[in-house]
C-alpha positions as CSV (number, residue, x, y, z in Angstrom):
1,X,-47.0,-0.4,-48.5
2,X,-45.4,-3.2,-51.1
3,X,-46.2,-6.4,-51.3
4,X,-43.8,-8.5,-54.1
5,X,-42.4,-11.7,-53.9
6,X,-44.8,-12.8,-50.6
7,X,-43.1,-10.2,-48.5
8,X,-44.6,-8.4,-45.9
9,X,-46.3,-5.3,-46.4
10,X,-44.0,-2.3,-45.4
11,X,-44.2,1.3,-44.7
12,X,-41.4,3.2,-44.5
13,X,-41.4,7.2,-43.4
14,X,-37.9,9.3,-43.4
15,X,-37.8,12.5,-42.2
16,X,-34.5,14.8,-42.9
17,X,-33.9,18.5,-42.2
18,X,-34.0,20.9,-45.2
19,X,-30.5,21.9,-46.3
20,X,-30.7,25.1,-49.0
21,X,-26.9,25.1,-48.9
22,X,-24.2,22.1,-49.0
23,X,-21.2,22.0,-46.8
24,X,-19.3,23.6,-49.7
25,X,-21.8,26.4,-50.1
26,X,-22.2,27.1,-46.4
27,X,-18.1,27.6,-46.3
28,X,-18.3,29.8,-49.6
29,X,-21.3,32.2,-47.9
30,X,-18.9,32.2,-44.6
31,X,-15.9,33.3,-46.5
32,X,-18.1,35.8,-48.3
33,X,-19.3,37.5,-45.2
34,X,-15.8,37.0,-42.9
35,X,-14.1,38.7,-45.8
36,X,-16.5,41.8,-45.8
37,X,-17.1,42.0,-41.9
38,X,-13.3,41.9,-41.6
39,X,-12.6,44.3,-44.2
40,X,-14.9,46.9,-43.2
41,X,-13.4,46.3,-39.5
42,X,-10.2,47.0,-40.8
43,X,-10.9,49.7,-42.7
44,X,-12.8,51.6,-39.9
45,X,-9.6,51.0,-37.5
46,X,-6.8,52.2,-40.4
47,X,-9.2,55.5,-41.5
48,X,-10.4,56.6,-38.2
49,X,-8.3,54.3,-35.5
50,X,-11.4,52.8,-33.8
51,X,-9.7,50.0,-32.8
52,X,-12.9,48.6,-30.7
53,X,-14.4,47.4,-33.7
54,X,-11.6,44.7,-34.5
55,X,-12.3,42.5,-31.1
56,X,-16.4,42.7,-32.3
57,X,-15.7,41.7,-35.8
58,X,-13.4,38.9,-34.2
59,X,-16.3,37.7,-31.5
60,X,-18.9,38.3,-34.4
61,X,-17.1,35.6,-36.6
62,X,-16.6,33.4,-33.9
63,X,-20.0,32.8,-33.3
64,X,-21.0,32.6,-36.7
65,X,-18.4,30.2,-37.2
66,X,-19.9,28.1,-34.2
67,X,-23.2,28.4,-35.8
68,X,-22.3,27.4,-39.2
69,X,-20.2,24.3,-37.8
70,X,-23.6,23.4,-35.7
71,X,-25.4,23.5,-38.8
72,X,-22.7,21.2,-40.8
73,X,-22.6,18.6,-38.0
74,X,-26.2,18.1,-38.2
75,X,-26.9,18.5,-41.9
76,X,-27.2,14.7,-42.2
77,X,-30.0,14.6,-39.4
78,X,-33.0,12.1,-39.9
79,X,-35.7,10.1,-38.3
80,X,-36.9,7.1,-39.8
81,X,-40.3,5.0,-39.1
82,X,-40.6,1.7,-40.4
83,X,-43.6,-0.2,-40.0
84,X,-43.8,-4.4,-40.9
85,X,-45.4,-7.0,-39.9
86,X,-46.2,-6.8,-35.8
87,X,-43.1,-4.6,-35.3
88,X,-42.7,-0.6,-35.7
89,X,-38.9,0.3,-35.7
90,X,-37.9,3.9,-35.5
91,X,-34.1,5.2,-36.2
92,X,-32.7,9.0,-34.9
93,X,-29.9,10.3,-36.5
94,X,-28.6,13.6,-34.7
95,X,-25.0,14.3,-35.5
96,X,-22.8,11.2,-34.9
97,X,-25.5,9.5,-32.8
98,X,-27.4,6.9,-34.6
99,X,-30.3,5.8,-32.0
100,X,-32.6,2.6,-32.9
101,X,-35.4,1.2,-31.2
102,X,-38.6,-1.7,-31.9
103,X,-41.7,-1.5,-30.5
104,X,-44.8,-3.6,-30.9
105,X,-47.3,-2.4,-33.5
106,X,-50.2,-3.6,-32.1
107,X,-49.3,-2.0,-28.9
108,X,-48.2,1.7,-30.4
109,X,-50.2,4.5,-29.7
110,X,-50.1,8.1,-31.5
111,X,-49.7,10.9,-29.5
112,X,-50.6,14.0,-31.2
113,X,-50.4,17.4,-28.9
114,X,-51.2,20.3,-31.8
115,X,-50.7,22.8,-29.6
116,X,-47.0,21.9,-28.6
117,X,-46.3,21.0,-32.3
118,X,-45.1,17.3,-30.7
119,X,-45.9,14.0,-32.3
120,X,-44.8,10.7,-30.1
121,X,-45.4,6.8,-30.5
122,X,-46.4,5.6,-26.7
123,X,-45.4,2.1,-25.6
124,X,-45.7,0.9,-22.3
125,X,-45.3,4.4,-20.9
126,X,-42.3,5.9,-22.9
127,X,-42.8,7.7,-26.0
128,X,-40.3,8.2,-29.0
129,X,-41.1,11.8,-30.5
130,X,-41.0,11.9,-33.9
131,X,-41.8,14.3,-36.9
132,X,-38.8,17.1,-35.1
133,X,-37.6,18.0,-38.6
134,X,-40.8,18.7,-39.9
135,X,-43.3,21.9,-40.3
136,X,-46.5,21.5,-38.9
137,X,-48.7,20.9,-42.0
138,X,-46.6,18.0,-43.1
139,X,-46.3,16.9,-39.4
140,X,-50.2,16.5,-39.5
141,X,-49.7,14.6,-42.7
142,X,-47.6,12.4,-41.1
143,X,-49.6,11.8,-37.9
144,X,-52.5,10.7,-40.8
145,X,-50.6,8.0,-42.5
146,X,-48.8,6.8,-38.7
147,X,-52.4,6.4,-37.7
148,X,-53.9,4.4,-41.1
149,X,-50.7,2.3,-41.0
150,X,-50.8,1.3,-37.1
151,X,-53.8,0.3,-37.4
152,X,-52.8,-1.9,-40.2
C-alpha cells in the first residue's frame, strides 16, 4: 500500500474482536450483578426460608464468572494479513497462542463461501480461514481488498 524510501509495497489487514467493555469494566458489571443476584438470594432465604435459591444464585455466578473470564482471556484476539513482495504472511492470536504462517502470493487463492460466512487463503491444499472476528458486510469488504491485493 506504501511505497517510501524504495521499499516494497505493503498491505497490511488486522482484524480484532470488538470489546464495549475493558477488563476493569467487565469486573465492575460482574460485581454489579453478583452483588444484586446474591442479595436478592439472600433476602428470599432470610424472609421466606427458600433456601433452594442460594445453590442457583451460587451456580448462576459461577457460570457467569466462567463466561466473563472467557471473554477477558480472549479480549486481545487478532488476525493479521500482510501482504509484500511475493510472500503473504498471516498471524492468529487466540488467547495465549500466537500462530504465524507464509505462504506464496502468487500461489494464494481466495476462498469465499457466503453462505457459511467463511473466508480462507488456499495453498497447496490447506487453507488459513481468516476474517473470524468480523461481521459479514466488512467480511465482504475484506474478501475485496484480499482479492485486488493478491493479484498485485
Amino acid at each position: 500500500m506504501n511505497v517510501a524510501g524504495g521499499e516494497a509495497a505493503q498491505y497490511v489487514y488486522t482484524a480484532r474482536r470488538n470489546n464495549s467493555l475493558s477488563s476493569s469494566g467487565r469486573q465492575l458489571v460482574f460485581s454489579f450483578i453478583l452483588a444484586v443476584s446474591l442479595g436478592i438470594a439472600v433476602g428470599f432465604f432470610l424472609l421466606f426460608g427458600a433456601w433452594p435459591i442460594l445453590p442457583f444464585a451460587g451456580l448462576e455466578m459461577a457460570v457467569l464468572y466462567w463466561a466473563f473470564r472467557y471473554m477477558d482471556r480472549h479480549a486481545a484476539d487478532f488476525e493479521r494479513i500482510t501482504i509484500s513482495g511475493g510472500s503473504v504472511e498471516i498471524e492468529v492470536r487466540e488467547g495465549p497462542q500466537v500462530t504465524r504462517c507464509e505462504l506464496n502470493r502468487h500461489w494464494a487463492k481466495l476462498v469465499c463461501d457466503a453462505g457459511r460466512g467463511r473466508l480462507a487463503l488456499r495453498v497447496h491444499g490447506r487453507e488459513i480461514e481468516v476474517g473470524r472476528h468480523l461481521c459479514e458486510e466488512r467480511r465482504q469488504e475484506m474478501a475485496r481488498e484480499l482479492a485486488r491485493e493478491l493479484r498485485g
